[in-house]
C-alpha positions in Angstrom: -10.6 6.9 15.3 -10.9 3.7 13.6 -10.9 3.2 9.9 -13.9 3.8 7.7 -14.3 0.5 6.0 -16.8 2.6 3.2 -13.7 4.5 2.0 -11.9 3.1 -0.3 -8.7 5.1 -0.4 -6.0 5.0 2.6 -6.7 7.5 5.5 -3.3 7.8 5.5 -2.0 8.4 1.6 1.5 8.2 2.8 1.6 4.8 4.9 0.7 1.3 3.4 -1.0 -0.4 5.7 -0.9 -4.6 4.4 -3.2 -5.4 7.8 -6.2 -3.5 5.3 -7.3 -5.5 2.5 -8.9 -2.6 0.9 -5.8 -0.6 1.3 -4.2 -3.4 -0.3 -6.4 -3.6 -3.1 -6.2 0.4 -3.5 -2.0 0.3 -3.6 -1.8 -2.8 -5.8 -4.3 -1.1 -8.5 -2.3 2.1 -8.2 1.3 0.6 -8.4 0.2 -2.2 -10.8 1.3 -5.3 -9.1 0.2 -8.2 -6.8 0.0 -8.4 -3.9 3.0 -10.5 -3.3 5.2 -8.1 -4.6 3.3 -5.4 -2.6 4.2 -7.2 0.3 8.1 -7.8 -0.9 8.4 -4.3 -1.4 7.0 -3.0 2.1 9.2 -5.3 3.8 12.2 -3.9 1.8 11.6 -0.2 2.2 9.1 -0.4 4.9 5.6 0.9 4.7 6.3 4.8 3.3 4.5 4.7 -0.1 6.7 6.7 -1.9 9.7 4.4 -0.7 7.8 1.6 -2.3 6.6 3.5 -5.5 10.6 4.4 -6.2 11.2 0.6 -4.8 8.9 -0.4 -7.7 10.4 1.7 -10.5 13.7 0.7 -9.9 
């Protein structure tokens, strides 16, 4: 099934997907950063949310 591009949240809560601009825009309004450092952190951690939220706190 392909993406609703109406919702505005991930379909998948646990995954960042950086290929989504809206997803994207919902992670770097949650976490509170750009989305360079978004993108830093995925690539450090890979794309599990919570390893990039705990990447980001620490």
């Amino acid at each position: 099934m392909a993406d609703d591009k109406n919702v505005r949240s991930p379909q998948d809560a646990s995954r960042i997907a950086l290929g989504e601009d809206y997803e994207v825009q919902y992670w770097t309004k949650k976490f509170g950063v750009d989305r360079a450092t978004l993108e830093q952190a995925v690539k450090a951690v890979g794309n599990s949310a919570k390893a990039v939220e705990e990447h980001l706190k620490g």
